[in-house]
Each structure stands twice: as C-alpha cells, then as structure tokens.
N, CA, C and O atoms as a Maestro MAE file, in Angstrom:
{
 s_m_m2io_version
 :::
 2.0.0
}

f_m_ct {
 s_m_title
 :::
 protein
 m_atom[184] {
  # First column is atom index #
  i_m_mmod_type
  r_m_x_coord
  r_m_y_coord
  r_m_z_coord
  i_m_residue_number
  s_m_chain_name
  s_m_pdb_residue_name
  s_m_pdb_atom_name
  i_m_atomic_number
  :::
  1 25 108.343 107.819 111.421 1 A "UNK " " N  " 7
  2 3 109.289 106.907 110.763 1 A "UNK " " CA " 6
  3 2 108.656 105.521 110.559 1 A "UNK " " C  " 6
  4 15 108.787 104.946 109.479 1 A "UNK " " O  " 8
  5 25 107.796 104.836 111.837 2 A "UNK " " N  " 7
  6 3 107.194 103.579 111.368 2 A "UNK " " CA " 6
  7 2 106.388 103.636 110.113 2 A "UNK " " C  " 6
  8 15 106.492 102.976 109.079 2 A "UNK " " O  " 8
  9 25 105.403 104.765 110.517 3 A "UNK " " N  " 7
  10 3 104.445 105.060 109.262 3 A "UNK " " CA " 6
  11 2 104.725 104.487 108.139 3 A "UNK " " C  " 6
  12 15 104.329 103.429 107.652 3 A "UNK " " O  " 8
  13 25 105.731 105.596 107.622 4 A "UNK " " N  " 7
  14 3 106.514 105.607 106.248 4 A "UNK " " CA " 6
  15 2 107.064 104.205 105.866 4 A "UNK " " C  " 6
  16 15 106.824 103.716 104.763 4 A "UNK " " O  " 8
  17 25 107.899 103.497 106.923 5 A "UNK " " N  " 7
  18 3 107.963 102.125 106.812 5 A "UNK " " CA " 6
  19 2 107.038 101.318 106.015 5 A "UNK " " C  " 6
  20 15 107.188 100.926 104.858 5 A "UNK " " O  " 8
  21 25 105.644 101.054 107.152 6 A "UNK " " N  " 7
  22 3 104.888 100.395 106.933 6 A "UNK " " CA " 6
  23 2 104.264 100.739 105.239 6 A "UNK " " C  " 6
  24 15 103.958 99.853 104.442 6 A "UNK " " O  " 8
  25 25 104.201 101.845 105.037 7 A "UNK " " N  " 7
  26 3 103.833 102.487 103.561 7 A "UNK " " CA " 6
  27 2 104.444 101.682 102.633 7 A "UNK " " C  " 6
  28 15 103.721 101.103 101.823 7 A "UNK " " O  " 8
  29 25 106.045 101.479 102.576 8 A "UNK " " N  " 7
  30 3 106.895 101.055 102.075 8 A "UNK " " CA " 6
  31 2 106.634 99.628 101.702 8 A "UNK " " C  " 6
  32 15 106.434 99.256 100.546 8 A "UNK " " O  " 8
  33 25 106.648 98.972 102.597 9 A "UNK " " N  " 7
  34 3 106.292 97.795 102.781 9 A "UNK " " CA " 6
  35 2 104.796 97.290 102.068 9 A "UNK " " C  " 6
  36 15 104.549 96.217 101.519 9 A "UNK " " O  " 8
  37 25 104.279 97.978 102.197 10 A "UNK " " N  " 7
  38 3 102.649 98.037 101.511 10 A "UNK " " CA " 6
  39 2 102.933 98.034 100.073 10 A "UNK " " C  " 6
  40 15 102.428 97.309 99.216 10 A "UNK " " O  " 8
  41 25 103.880 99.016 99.927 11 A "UNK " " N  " 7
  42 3 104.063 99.436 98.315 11 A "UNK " " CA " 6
  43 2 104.729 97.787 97.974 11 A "UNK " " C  " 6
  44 15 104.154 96.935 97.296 11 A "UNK " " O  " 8
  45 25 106.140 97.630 98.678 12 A "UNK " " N  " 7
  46 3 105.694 96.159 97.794 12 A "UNK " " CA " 6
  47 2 105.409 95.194 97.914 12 A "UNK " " C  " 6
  48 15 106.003 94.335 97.263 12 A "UNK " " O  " 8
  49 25 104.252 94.789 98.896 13 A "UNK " " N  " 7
  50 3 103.068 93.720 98.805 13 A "UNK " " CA " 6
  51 2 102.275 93.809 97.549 13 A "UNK " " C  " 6
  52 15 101.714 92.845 97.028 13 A "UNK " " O  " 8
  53 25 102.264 95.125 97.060 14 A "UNK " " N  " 7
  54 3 101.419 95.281 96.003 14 A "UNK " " CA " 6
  55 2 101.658 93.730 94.454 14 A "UNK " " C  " 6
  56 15 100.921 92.978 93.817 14 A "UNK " " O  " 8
  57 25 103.075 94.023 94.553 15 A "UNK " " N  " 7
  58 3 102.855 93.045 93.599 15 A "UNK " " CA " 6
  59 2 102.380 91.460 94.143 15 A "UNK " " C  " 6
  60 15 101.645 90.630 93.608 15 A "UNK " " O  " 8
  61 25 102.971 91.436 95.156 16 A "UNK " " N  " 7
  62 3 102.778 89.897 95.853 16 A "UNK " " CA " 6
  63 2 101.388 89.762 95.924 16 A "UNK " " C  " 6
  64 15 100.969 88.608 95.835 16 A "UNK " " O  " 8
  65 25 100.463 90.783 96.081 17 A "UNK " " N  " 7
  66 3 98.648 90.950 96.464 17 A "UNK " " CA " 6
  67 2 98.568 90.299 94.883 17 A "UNK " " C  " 6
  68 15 98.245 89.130 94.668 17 A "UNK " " O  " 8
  69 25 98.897 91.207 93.907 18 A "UNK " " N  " 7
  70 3 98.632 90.958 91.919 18 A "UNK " " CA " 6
  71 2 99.045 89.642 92.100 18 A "UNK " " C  " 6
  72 15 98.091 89.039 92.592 18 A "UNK " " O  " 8
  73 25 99.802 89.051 91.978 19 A "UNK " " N  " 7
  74 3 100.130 87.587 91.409 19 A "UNK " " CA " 6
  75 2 99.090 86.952 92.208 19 A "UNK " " C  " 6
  76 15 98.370 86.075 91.730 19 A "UNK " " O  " 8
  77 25 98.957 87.477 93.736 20 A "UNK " " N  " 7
  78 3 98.196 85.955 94.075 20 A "UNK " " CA " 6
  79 2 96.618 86.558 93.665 20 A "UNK " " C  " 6
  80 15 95.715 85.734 93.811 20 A "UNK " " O  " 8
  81 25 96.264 87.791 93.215 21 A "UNK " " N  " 7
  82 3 94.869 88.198 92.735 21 A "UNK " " CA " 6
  83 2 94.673 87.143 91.248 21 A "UNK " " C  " 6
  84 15 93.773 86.455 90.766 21 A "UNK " " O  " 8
  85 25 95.922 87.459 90.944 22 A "UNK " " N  " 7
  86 3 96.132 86.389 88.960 22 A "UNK " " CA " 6
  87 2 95.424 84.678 89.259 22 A "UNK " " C  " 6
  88 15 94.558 83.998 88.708 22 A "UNK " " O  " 8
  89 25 96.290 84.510 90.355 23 A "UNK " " N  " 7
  90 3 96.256 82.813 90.841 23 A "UNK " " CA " 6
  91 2 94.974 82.933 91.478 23 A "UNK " " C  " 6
  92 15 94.798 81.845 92.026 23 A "UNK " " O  " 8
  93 25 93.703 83.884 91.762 24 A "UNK " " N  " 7
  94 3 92.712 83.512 92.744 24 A "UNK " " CA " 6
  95 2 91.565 83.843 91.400 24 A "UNK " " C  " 6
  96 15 90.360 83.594 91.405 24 A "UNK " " O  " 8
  97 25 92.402 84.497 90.253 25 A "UNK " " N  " 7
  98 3 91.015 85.025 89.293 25 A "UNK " " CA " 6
  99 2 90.147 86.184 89.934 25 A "UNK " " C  " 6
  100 15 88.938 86.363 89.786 25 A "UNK " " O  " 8
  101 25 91.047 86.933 90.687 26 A "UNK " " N  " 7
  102 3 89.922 87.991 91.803 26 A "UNK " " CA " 6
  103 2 90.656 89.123 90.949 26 A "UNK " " C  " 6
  104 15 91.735 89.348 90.401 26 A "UNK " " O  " 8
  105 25 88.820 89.965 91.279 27 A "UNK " " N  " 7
  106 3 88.852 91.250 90.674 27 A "UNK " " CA " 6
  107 2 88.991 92.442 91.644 27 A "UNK " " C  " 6
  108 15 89.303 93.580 91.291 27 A "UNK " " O  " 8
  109 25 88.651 91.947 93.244 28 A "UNK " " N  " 7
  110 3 88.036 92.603 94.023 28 A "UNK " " CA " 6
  111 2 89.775 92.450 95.359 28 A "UNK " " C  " 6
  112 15 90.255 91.568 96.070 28 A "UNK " " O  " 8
  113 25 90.167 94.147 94.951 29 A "UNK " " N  " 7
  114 3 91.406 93.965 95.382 29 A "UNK " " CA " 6
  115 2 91.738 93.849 97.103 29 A "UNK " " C  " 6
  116 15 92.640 93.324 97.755 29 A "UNK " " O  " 8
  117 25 90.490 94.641 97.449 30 A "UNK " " N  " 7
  118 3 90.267 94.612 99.164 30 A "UNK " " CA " 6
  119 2 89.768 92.751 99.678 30 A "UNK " " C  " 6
  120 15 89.908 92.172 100.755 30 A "UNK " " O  " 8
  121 25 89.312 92.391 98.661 31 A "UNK " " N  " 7
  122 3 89.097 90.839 99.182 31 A "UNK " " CA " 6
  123 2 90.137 89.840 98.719 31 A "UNK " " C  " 6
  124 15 90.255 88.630 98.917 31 A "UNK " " O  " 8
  125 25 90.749 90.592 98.141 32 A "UNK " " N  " 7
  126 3 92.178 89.722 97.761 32 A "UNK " " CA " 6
  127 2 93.011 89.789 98.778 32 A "UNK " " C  " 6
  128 15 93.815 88.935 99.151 32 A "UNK " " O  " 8
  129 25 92.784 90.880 99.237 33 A "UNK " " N  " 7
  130 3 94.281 91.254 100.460 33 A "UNK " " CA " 6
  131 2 93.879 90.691 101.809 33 A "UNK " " C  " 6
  132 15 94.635 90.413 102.740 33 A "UNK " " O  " 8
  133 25 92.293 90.545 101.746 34 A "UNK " " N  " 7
  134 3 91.645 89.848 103.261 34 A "UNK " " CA " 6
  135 2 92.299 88.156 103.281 34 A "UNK " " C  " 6
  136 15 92.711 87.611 104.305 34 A "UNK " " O  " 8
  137 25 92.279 87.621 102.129 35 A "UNK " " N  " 7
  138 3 92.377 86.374 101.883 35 A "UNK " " CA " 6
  139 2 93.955 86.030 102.616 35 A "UNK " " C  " 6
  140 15 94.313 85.538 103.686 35 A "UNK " " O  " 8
  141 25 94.699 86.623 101.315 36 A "UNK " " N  " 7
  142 3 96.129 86.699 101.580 36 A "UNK " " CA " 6
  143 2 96.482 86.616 103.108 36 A "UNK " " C  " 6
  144 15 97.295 85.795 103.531 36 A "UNK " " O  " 8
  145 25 95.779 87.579 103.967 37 A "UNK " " N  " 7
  146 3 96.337 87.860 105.420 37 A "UNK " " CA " 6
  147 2 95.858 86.795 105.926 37 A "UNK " " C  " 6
  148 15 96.394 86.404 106.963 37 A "UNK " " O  " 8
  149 25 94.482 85.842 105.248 38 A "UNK " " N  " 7
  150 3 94.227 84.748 106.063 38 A "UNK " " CA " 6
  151 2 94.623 83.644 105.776 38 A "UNK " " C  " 6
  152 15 94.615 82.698 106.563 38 A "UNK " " O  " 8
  153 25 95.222 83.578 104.044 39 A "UNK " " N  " 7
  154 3 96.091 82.381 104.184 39 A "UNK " " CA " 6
  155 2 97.317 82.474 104.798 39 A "UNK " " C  " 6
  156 15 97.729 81.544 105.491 39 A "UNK " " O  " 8
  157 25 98.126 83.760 104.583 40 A "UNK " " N  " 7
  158 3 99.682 84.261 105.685 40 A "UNK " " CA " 6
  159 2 99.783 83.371 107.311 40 A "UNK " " C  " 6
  160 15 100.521 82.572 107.888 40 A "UNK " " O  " 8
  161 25 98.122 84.367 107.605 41 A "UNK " " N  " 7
  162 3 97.854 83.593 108.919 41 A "UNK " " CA " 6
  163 2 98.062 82.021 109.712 41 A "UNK " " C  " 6
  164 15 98.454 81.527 110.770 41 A "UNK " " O  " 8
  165 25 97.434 81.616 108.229 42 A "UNK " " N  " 7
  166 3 97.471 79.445 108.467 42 A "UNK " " CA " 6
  167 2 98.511 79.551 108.296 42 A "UNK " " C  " 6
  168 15 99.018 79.427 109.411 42 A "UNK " " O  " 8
  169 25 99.598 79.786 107.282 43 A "UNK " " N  " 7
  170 3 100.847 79.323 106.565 43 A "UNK " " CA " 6
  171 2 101.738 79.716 108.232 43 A "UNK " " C  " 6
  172 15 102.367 78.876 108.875 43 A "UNK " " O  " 8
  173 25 101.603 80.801 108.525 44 A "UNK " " N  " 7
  174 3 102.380 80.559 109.625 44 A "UNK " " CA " 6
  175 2 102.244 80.580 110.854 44 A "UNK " " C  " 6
  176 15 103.099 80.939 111.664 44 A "UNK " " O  " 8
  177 25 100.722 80.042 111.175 45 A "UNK " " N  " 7
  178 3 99.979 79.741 112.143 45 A "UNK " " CA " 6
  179 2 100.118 80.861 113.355 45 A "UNK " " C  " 6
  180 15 100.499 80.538 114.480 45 A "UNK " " O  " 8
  181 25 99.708 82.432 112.933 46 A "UNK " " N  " 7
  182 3 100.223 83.315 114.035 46 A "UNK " " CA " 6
  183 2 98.866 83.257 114.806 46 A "UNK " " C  " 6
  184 15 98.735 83.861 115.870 46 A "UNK " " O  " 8
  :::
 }
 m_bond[183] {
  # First column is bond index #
  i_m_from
  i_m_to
  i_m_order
  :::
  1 1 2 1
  2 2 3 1
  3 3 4 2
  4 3 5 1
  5 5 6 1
  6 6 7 1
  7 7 8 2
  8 7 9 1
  9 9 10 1
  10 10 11 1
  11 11 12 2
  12 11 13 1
  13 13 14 1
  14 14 15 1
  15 15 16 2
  16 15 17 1
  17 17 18 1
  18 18 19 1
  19 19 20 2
  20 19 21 1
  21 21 22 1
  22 22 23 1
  23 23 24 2
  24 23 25 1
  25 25 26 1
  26 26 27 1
  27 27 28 2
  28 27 29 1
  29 29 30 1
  30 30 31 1
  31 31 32 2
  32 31 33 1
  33 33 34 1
  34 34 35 1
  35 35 36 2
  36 35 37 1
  37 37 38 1
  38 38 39 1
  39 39 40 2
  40 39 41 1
  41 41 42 1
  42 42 43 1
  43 43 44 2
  44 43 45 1
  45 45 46 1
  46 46 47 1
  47 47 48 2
  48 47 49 1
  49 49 50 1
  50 50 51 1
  51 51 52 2
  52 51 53 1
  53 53 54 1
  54 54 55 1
  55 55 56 2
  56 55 57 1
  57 57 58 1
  58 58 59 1
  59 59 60 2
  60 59 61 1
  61 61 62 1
  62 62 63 1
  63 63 64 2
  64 63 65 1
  65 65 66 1
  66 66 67 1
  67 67 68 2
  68 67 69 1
  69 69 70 1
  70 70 71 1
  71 71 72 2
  72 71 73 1
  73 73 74 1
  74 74 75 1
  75 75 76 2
  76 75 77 1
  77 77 78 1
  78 78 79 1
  79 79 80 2
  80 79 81 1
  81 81 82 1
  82 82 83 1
  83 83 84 2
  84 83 85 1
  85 85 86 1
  86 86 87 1
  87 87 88 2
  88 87 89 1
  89 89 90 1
  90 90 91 1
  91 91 92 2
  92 91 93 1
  93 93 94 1
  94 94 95 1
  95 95 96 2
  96 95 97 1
  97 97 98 1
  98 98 99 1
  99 99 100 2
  100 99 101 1
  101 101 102 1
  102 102 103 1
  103 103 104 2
  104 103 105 1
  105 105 106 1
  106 106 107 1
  107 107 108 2
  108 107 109 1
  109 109 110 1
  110 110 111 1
  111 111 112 2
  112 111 113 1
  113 113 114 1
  114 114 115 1
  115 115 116 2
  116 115 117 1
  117 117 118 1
  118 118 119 1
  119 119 120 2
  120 119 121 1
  121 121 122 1
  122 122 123 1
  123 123 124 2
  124 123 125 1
  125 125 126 1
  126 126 127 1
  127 127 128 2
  128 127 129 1
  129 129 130 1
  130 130 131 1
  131 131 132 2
  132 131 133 1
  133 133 134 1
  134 134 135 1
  135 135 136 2
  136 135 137 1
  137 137 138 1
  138 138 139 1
  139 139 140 2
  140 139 141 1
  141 141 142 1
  142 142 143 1
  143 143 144 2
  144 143 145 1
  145 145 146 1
  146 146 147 1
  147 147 148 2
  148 147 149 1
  149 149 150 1
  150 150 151 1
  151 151 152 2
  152 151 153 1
  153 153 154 1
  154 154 155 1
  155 155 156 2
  156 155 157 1
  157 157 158 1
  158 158 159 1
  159 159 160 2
  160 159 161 1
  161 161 162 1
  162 162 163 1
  163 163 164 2
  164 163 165 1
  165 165 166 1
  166 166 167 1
  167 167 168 2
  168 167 169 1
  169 169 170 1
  170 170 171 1
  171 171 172 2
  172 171 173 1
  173 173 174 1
  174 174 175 1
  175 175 176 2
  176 175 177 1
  177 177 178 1
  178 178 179 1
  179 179 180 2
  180 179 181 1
  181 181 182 1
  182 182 183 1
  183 183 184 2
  :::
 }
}
C-alpha cells in the first residue's frame, strides 16, 4: 500500500519536476529531480 502511494505521488511531481526543468532550461531529467530535492531541502531546511 505505501509503495503504490509513493508511485502516486511521484506521478504528480512529474509535472512540478517539468515546470521547474522549463525554469532551469534542463534537459537532463534525473539532474533536474537531484536539484529540486536540494532546493526542497534549503526551502525547508530538513
């Protein structure tokens, strides 16, 4: 049941990953999503 969750949840980061891939000019979708988790990270200082 988490699994499937987490899947879910993935599915829609997808667009949130695209817009901020648009705003970074990135082509490279695995280094888009590294970024994201490390700006997430600062933004809410976990």
């Amino acid at each position: 049941m988490k699994f499937t969750k987490s899947i879910s949840l993935s599915l829609e980061s997808i667009d949130i990953i695209d817009a901020f891939m648009e705003e970074r000019k990135m082509v490279n979708f695995s280094k888009a999503v590294n970024m994201l988790i490390i700006e997430r990270k600062r933004f809410f200082k976990i």
